[in-house]
C-alpha positions as CSV (number, residue, x, y, z in Angstrom):
1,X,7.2,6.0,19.6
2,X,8.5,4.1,16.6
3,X,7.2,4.6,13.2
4,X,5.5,1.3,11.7
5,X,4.1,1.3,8.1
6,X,2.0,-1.3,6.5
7,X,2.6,-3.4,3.8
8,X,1.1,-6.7,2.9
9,X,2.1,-9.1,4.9
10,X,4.7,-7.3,6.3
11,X,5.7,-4.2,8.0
12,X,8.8,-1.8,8.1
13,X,9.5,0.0,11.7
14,X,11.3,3.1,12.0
15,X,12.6,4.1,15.6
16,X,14.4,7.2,16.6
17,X,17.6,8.3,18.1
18,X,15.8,8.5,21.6
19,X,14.5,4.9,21.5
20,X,16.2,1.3,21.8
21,X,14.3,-1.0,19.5
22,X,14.9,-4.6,19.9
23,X,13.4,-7.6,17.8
24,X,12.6,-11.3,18.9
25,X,11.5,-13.8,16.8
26,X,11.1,-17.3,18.2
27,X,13.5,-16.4,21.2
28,X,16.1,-15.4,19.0
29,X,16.7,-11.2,18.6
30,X,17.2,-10.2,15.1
31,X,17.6,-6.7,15.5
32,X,18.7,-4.6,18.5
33,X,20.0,-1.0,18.8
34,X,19.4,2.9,18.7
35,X,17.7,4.0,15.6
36,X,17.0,1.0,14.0
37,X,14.9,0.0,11.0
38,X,14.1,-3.0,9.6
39,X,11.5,-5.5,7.9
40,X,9.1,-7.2,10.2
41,X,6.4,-9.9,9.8
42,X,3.4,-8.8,12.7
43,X,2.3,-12.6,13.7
44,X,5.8,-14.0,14.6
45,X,7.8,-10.3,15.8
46,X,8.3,-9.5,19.3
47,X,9.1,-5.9,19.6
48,X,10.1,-4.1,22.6
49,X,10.8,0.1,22.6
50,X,13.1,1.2,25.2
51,X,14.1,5.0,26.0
52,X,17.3,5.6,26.0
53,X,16.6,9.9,26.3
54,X,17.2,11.1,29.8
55,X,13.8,12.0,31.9
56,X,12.6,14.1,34.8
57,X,10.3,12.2,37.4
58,X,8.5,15.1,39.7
59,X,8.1,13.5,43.3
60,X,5.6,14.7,45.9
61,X,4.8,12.7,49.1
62,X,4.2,12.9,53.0
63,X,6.6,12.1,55.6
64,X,6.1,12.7,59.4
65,X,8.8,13.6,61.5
66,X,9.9,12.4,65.2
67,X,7.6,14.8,66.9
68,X,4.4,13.2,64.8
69,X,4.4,16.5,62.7
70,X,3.3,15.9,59.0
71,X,5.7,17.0,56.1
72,X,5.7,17.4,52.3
73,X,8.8,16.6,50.5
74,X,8.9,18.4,47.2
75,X,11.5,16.5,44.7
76,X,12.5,15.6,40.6
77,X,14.5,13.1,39.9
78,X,16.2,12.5,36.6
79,X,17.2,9.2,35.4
80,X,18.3,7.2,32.3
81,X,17.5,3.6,31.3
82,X,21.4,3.1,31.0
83,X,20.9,-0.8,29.7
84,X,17.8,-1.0,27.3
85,X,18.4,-4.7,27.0
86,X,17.9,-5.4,30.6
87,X,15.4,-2.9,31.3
88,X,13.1,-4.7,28.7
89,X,13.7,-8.3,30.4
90,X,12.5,-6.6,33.7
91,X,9.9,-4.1,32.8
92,X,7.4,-4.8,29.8
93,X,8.4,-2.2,27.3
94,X,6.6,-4.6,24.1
95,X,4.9,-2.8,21.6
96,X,2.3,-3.5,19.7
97,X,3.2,-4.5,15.8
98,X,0.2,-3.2,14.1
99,X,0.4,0.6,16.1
100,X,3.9,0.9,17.7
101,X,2.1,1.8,21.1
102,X,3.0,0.1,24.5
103,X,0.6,-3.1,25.2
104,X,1.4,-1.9,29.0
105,X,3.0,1.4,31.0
106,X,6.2,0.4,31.5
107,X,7.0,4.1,32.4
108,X,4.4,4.6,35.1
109,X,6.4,1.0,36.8
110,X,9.9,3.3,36.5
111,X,8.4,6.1,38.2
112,X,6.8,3.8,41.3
113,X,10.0,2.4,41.6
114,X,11.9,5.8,41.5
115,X,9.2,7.2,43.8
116,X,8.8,4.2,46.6
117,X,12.5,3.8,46.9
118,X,13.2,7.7,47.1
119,X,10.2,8.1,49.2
120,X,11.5,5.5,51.5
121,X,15.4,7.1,52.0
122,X,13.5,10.9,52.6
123,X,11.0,8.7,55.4
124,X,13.9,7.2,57.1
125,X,15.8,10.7,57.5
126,X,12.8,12.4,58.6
127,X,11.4,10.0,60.9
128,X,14.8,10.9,63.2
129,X,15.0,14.2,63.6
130,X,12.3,17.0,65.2
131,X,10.2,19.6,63.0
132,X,12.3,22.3,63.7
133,X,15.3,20.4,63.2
134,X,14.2,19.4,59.4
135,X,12.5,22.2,58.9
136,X,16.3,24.2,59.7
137,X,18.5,21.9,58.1
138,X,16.5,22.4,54.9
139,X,16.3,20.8,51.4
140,X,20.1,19.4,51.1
141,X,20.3,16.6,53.8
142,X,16.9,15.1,52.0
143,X,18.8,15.3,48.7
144,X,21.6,14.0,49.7
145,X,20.0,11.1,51.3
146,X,18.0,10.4,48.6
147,X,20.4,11.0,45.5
148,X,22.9,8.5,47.7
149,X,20.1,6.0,48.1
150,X,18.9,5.8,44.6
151,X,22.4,5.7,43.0
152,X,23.4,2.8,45.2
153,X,20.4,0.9,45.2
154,X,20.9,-2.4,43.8
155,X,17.5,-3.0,42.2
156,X,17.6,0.5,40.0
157,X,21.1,-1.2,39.0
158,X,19.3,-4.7,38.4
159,X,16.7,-3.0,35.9
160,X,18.8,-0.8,34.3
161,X,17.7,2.5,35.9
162,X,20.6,4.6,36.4
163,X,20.2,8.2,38.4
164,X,21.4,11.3,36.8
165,X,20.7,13.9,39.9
166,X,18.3,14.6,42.6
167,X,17.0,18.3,43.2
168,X,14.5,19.1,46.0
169,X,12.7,22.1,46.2
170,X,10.7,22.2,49.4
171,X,10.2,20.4,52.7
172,X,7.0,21.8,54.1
173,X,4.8,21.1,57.1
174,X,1.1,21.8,57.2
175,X,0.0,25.4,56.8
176,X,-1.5,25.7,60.0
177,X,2.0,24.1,61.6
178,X,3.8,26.7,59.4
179,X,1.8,29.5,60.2
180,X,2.5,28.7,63.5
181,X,6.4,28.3,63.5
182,X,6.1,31.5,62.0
183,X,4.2,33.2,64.2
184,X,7.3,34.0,66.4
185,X,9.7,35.0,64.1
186,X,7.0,37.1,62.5
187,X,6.3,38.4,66.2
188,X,10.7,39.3,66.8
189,X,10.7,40.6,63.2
190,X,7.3,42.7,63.8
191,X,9.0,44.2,67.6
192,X,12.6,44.6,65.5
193,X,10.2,46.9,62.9
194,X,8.3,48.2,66.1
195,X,11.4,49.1,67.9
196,X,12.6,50.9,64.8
197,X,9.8,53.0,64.3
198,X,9.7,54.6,67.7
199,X,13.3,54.9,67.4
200,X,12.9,56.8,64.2
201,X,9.7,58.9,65.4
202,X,12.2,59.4,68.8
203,X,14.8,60.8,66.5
204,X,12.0,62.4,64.4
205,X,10.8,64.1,68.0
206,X,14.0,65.2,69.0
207,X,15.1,67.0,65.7
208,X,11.7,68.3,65.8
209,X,12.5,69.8,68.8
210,X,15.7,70.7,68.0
211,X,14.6,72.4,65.3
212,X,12.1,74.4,67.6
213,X,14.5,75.3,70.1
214,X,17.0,76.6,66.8
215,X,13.7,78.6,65.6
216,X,13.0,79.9,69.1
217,X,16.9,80.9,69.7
218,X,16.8,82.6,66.3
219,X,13.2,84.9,67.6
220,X,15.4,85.5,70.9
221,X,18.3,86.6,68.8
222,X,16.2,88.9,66.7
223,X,14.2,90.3,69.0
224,X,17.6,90.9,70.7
225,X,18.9,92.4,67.6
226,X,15.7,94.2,66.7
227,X,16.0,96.0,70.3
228,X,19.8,97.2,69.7
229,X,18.1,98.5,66.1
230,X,15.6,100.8,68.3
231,X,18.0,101.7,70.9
232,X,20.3,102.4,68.2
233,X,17.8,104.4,66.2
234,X,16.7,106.4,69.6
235,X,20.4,107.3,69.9
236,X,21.0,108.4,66.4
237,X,17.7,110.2,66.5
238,X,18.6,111.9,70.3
239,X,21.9,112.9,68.7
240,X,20.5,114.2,65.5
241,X,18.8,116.5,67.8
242,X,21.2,117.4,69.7
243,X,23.0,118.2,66.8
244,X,20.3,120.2,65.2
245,X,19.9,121.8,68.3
246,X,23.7,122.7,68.7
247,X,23.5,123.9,65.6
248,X,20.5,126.2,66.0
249,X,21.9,127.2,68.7
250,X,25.1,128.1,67.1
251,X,23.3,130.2,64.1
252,X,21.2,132.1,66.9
253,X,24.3,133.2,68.7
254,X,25.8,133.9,65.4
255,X,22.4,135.8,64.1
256,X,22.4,137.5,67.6
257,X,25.8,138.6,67.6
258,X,25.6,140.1,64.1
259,X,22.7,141.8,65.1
260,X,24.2,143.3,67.8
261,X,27.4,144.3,65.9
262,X,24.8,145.5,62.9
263,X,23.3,147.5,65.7
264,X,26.3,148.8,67.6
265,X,27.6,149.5,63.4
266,X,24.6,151.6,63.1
267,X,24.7,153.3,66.1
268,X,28.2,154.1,66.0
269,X,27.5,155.4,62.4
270,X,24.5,157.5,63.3
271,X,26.6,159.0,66.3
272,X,29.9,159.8,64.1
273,X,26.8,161.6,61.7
274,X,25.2,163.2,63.8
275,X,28.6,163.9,65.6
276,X,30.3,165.5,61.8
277,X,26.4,166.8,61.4
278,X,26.5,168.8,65.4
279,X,30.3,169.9,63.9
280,X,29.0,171.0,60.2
281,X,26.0,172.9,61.7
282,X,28.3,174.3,64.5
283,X,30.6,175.3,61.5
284,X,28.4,176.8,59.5
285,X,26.8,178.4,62.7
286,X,30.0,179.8,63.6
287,X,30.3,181.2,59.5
288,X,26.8,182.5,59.8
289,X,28.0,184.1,63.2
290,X,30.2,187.2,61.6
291,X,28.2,187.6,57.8
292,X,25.9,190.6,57.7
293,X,22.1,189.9,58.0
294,X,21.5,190.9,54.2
295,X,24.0,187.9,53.3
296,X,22.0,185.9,56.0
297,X,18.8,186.9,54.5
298,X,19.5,185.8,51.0
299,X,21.0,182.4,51.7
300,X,17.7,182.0,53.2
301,X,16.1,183.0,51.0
302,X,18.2,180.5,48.2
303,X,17.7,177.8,50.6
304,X,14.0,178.0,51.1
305,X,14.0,178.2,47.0
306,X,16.0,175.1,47.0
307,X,13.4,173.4,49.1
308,X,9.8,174.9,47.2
309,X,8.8,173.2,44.8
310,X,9.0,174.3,41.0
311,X,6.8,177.4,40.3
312,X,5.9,178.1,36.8
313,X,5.0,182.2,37.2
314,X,4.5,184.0,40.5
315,X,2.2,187.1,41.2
316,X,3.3,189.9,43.4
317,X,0.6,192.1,44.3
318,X,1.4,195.4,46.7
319,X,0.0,194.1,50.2
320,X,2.4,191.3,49.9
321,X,5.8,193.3,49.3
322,X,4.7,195.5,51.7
323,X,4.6,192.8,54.7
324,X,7.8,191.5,53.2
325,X,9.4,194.7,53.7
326,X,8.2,195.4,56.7
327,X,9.2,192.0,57.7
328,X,13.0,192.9,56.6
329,X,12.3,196.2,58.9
330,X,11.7,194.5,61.7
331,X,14.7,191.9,61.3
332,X,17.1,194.4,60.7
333,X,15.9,196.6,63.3
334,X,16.7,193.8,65.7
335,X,19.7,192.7,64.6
């Protein structure tokens, strides 16, 4: 919006780099351009303030398509008011002198324009082709259509109005249509997710088995092993016996046969004594033979001293000597 200040009598307007300001007085323009500033009287000046900025028009309307199904074209257009001078001989774009505000909405008659005429290129594709069909070939055939419509419509041309571009951003049908076309694809996506569960719970199933039929193979294996360990163990153990038995076996004979060569030692040794014992005794029998019986008598006599024990005094009455000599007496008598 330009800026106007007040003066008596007159008034000084100040536009912008955005704005095409153009001044009429009695038919005749005294000022025209971008940016301009100037001296004005308010009773006689006719001022007009055209954009010259470019501007987004957001677009939002029905269409139906050849199956009678409804549809809601989602759109922006951007445009420019390439000719400011013919723009404000078709469109009012005056101002007011005393505020610098629009007497009318020149804008809002650019954007019915923009809207009817795109509105009326989008209706025409739609109205040919199926739901599905739209609905498939999605947002560029409507933006095509429209961005070639509005750049080569002569009217935009006429005024002015040139077209910069032409983005859509959805082409919808009712929810309930919507919900509907969905509903298969939601249905093949649901059975593709379906079919991938059980095919994982399969898989999960048959390395669960797996995995029991590897846990039951290593118990067999085990108890296969742990049965070689006991008959393994009964076999060491039978042989340690046997073994312990062999050898007890082996130190009895050994034991025995000592004993019996301890014994036969002994026996021998006692008979080779006794048999040098018989020959001594014979010996000294035979010696004893030829000596007189008063020799006889007194080796008895120092051998049964030998064999009394120690006497410290001995008493020798008469009845005693005279049994001993008698008892000489009668030994010699009989010898």
């Amino acid at each position: 919006m330009a800026d106007i200040a007040r003066y008596p009598l007159v008034r000084h307007l100040r536009g912008t780099t955005t704005t095409h300001i153009q001044h009429v007085r009695n038919g005749t323009t005294l000022h025209s351009g971008v940016g301009a500033a100037f001296w004005f009287r308010p009773l006689s000046a006719v001022l007009s303030e055209v954009p010259v900025d470019d501007r987004e028009l957001p677009l939002l309307f029905h269409a139906r398509t050849a199956d009678f199904q409804d549809v809601t074209v989602q759109a922006t257009v951007t445009f420019r008011l390439t000719d400011p001078v013919v723009a404000a001989a078709r469109i009012d774009f005056s101002i007011d002198p005393e505020t610098g505000r629009w007497r009318a909405t020149p804008l809002d008659q650019v954007a019915s324009l923009l809207t009817e005429t795109a509105q009326q290129y989008a209706l025409d594709l739609l109205a040919g082709a199926d739901l599905a069909t739209a609905l498939a070939g999605g947002v560029a055939p409507v933006r095509e259509v429209i961005a070639v419509g509005l750049t080569g419509d002569s009217r935009l041309a006429e005024t002015g109005i040139a077209v910069i571009g032409v983005r859509v951003v959805a082409v919808r049908p009712e929810p309930e249509v919507e919900k509907a076309l969905r509903t298969p694809t939601r249905e093949q996506v649901q059975q593709e997710a379906d079919k991938a569960t059980f095919e994982r719970r399969a898989i999960a199933v048959e390395r669960e088995r797996a995995i029991g039929e590897n846990e039951l193979q290593t118990r067999i294996e085990l108890a296969r092993r742990e049965e070689q360990l006991v008959a393994q163990r009964g076999t060491n153990a039978r042989r340690e016996a046997e073994e312990v038995a062999a050898a007890d076996t082996i130190a009895t004979d050994a034991e025995a046969q000592r004993t019996v060569r301890l014994a036969e030692a002994r026996a021998e040794s006692t008979r080779l004594a006794g048999a040098a014992q018989g020959e001594a005794e014979a010996a000294r029998m035979a010696a004893y033979r030829d000596l007189p019986s008063q020799i006889l008598f007194g080796l008895a006599l120092r051998e049964l001293a030998g064999n009394l024990p120690q006497i410290e005094s001995l008493v020798l009455t008469p009845d005693l000597l005279t049994k001993a000599l008698a008892g000489l007496g009668s030994i010699d008598g009989a010898a």
